[in-house]
N, C-alpha and C positions, 0 to 999 in steps of 0.2 A: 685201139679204141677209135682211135680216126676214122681207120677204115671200115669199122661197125656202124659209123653215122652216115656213110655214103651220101649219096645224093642225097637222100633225103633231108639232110642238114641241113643242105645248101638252097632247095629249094625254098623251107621253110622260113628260113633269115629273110626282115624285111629290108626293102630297098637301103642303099648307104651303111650297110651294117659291116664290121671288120673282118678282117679277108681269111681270121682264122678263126678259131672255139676261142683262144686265148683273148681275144681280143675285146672278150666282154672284162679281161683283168685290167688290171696296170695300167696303160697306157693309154688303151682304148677305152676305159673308164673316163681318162682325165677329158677323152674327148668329147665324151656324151655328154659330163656336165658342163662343157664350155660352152653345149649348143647349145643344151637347156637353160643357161647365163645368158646367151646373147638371143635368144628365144621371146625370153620373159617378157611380159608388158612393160612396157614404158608409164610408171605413174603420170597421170593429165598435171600440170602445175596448174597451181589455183589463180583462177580469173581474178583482173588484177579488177580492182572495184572504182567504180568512174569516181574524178572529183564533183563534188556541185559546182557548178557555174554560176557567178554572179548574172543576176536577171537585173537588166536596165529598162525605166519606163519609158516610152519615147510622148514627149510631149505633141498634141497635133497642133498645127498649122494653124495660124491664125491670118484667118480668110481677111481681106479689106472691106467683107461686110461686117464680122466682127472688129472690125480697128475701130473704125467708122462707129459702131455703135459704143463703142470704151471712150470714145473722143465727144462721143452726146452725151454721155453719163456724167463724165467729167469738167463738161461744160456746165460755168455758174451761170447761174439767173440774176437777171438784173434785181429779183424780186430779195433774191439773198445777198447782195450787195446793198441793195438800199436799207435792208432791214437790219445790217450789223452799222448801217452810215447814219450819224446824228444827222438830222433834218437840218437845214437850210432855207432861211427864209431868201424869198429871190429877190434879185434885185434889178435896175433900171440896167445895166448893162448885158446879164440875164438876157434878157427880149433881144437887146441890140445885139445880143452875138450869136444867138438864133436866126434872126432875120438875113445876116450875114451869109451863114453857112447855108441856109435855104436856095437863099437866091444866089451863090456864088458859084452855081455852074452853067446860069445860064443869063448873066447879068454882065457886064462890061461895071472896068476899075469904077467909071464915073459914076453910074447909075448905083453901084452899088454905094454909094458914097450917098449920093441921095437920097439913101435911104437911113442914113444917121438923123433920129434927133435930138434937139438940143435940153440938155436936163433940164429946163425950166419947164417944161412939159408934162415933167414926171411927178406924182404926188407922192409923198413919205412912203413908204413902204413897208409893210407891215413885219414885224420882227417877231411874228407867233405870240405875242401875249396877247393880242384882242383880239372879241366878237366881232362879230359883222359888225355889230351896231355901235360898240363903241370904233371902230376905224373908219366907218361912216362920219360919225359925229366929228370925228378930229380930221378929215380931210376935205370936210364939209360944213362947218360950224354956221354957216349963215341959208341952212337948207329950208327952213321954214318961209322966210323972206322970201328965196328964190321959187320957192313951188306956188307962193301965193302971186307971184307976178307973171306966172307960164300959165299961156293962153291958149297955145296953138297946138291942134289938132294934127295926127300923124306925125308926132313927133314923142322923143321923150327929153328929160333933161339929164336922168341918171339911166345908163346901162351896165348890167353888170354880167358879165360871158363867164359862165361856167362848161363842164364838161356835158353833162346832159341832162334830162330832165327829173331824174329824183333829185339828184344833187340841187336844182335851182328850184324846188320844193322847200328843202330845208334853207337853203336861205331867204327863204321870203317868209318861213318861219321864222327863224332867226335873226331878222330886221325889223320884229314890230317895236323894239325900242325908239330906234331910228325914225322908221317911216310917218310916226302920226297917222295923219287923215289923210296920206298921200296915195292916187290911184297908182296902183302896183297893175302889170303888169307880165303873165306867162307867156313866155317868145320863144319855144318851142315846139318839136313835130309830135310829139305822143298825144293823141286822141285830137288834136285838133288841127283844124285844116286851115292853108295858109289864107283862104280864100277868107276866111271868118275875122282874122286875126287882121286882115286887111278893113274889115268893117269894122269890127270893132275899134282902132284906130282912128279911121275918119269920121264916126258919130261923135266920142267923147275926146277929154283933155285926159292922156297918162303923162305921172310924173316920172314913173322908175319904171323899167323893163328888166324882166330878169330872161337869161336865155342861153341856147346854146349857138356856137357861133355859124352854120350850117342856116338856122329859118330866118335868123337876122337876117344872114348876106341877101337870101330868098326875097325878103319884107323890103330891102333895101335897092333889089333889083326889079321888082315890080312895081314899085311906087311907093308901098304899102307904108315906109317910113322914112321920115325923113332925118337926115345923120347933122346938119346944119345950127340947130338950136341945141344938140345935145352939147353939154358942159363937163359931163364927167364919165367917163369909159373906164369900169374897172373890171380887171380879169382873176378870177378865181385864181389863181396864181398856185399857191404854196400845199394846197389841200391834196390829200391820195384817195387811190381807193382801193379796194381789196386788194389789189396786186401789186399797191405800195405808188405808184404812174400818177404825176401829177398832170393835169389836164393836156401841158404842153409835151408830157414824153410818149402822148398817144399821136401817130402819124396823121389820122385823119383828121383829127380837132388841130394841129398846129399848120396843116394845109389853110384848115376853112377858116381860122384867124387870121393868117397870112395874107390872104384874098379879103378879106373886112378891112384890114390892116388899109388894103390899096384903093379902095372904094371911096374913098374921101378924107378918112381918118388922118393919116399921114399930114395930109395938105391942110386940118383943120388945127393938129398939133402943131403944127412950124408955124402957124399965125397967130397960137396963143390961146384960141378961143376955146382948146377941148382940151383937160386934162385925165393923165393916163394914171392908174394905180393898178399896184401889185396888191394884194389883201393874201 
């Protein structure tokens, strides 16, 4: 039978096929399915699945215009520190340790020592229970007497320095208990001129002056009045105003007092003849 398949057999077998007929049995079987085994697809294993990853925020940078601006926020006001501070009435020492710190950077030990004076100078000092008018009355009891023996022109006898001119409105409302029939005068710069303030001075007799200390120094550097016959210098002392700032914790009013201060004042205090009040 072999030899009935002749070539033809042989040519028919595909490539790597077994070398006899038999060889599709037995042995040569085993080897077909060994290739068709190692043949096979390889199953893919299953994608292994990512874990989540913790996500972190990163905070940004705080620039030093931002610090800067955390450090202004955080800055108190003086207007919130006074407004949680029980008030304080001031006192004679008050001015002297002002006057001190002013001038102690540009004053030598002795001069500034000059500048003490002596408590007899100083009138009671007002404790916040009284009006104008009654701390007038008690630091002043013999004011009737006194205004009817003042004569003299370009002068006053009572001055009283506040911060500015609304404020020295209400108290010259506020002293009609006080004053009587006394000529009152307004000694500051809103709507009037220093020039007017100087005539009206040298035509009549004023007893009281109310003002701020700025057109005084003015009145008192051009002639316009004289500080000599004056007897009582009182400074608005204790009083605020919207922003809580009593006259003396505004920089520019405790300059232009300071400067009144040296204008004669001082040297009229140490000799007795002008007495100084806080109200």
């Amino acid at each position: 039978m072999a030899d009935d398949l002749g070539d033809d057999w042989w040519e028919n077998q595909p490539a790597g096929a077994a070398s006899s007929p038999e060889a599709s049995d037995g042995e040569g079987g085993g080897d077909t399915e060994m290739m068709q085994t190692e043949t096979a697809p390889i199953p893919a294993l299953p994608k292994k699945t990512k874990q989540p990853t913790e996500c972190f925020l990163l905070q940004p940078k705080e620039t030093k215009v931002d610090a800067t601006k955390t450090r202004k926020r955080k800055k108190k006001k003086i207007t919130d520190v006074l407004a949680k501070s029980e008030p304080k009435p001031g006192t004679p020492e008050d001015l002297q340790k002002m006057m001190k710190d002013y001038y102690s950077s540009n004053r030598s030990v002795i001069e500034l020592e000059e500048l003490n004076l002596p408590d007899s100078c100083f009138l009671k000092a007002n404790d916040l229970t009284h009006s104008l008018s009654s701390y007038l009355k008690e630091i002043c009891p013999k004011w009737v007497k006194l205004r009817k023996n003042h004569s003299e022109k370009k002068s006053v006898l009572m001055l009283i320095i506040c911060s500015s001119a609304v404020r020295a409105l209400e108290l010259i409302r506020s002293m009609t208990a006080f004053r009587g029939d006394s000529k009152v005068m307004k000694l500051f710069a809103k709507h009037i001129k220093v020039q007017e303030q100087v005539k009206l001075l040298d035509k009549r007799v004023v007893h009281l002056g109310v003002g701020t200390p700025g057109r005084v120094k003015e009145l008192v550097k051009q002639g316009g009045l004289n500080l000599n016959p004056l007897k009582f210098l009182v400074f608005d002392w204790n009083w605020r105003d919207q922003k809580l700032r009593r006259m003396m914790d505004i920089p520019e009013i405790r300059k232009e007092v300071f400067e009144l201060l040296e204008m004669g004042v001082l040297g009229l205090c140490k000799s007795e003849s002008l007495k100084l009040g806080l109200y």
